[in-house]
C-alpha positions as a Markdown table, in Angstrom:
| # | Residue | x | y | z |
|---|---|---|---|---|
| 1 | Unk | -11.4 | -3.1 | 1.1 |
| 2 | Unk | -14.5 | -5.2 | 1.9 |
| 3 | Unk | -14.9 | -5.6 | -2.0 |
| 4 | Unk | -12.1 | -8.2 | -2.6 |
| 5 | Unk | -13.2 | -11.2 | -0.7 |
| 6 | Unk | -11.3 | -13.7 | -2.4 |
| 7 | Unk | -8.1 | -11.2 | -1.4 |
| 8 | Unk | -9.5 | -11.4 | 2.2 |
| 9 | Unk | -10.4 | -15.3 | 2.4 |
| 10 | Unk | -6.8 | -16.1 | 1.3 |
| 11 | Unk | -4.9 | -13.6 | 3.9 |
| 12 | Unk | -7.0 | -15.1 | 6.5 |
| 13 | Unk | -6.3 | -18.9 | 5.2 |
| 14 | Unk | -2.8 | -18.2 | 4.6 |
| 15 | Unk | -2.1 | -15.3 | 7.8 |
| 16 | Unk | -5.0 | -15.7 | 10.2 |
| 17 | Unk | -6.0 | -11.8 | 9.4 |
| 18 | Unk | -6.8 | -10.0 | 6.7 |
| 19 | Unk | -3.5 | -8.9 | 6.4 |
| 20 | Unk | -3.4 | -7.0 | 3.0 |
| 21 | Unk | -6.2 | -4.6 | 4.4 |
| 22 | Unk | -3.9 | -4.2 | 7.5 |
| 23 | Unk | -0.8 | -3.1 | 5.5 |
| 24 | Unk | -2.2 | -1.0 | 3.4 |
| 25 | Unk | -4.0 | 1.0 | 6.3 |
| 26 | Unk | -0.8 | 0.9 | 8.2 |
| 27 | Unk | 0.8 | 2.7 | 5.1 |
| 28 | Unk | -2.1 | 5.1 | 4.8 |
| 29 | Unk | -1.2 | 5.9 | 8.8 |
| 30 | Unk | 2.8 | 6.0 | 7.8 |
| 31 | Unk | 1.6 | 8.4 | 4.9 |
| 32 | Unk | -0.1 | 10.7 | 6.9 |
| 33 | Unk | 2.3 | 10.7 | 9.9 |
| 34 | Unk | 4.9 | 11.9 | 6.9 |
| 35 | Unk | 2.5 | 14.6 | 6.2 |
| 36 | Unk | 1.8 | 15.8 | 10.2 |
| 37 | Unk | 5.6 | 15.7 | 10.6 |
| 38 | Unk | 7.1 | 16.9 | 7.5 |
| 39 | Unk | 9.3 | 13.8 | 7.5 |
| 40 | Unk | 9.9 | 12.1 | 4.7 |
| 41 | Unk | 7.2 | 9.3 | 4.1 |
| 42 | Unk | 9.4 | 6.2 | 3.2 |
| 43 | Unk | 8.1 | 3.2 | 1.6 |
| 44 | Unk | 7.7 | -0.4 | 3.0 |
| 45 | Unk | 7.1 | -1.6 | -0.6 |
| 46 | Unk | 10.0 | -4.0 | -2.1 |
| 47 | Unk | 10.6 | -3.4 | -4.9 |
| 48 | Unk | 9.5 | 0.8 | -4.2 |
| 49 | Unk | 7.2 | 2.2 | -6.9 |
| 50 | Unk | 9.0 | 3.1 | -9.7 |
| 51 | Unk | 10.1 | 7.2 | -10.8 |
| 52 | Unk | 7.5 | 8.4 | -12.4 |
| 53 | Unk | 10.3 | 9.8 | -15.2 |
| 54 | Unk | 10.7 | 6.3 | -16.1 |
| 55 | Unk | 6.5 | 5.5 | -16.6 |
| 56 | Unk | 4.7 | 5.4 | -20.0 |
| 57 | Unk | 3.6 | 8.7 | -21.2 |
| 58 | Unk | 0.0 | 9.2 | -21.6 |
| 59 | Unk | -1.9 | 8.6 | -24.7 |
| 60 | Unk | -4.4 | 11.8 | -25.6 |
């Protein structure tokens, strides 16, 4: 996540941190955790990602 500096300089001009690259690793642990426990894995995104039944179809 080092290759998005501009992503990083903002989070730490606007949060003090790089705070993207901490949320997504603290999803990749939630993910994970999900897995280890065979609990559900649920989603901090707002709005969640869309059902994939409702995505475009790919083009072959």
């Amino acid at each position: 996540m080092e290759t998005f500096p501009i992503v990083k300089r903002k989070d730490e001009q606007k949060y003090g941190e790089y705070r993207t690259k901490r949320v997504i690793l603290e999803c990749y642990d939630a993910m994970e955790n999900a897995i280890r426990t065979g609990r559900p894995y649920q989603t901090i995104l707002d709005p969640p990602p869309a059902d994939p039944r409702v995505a475009h179809r790919e083009k072959y």
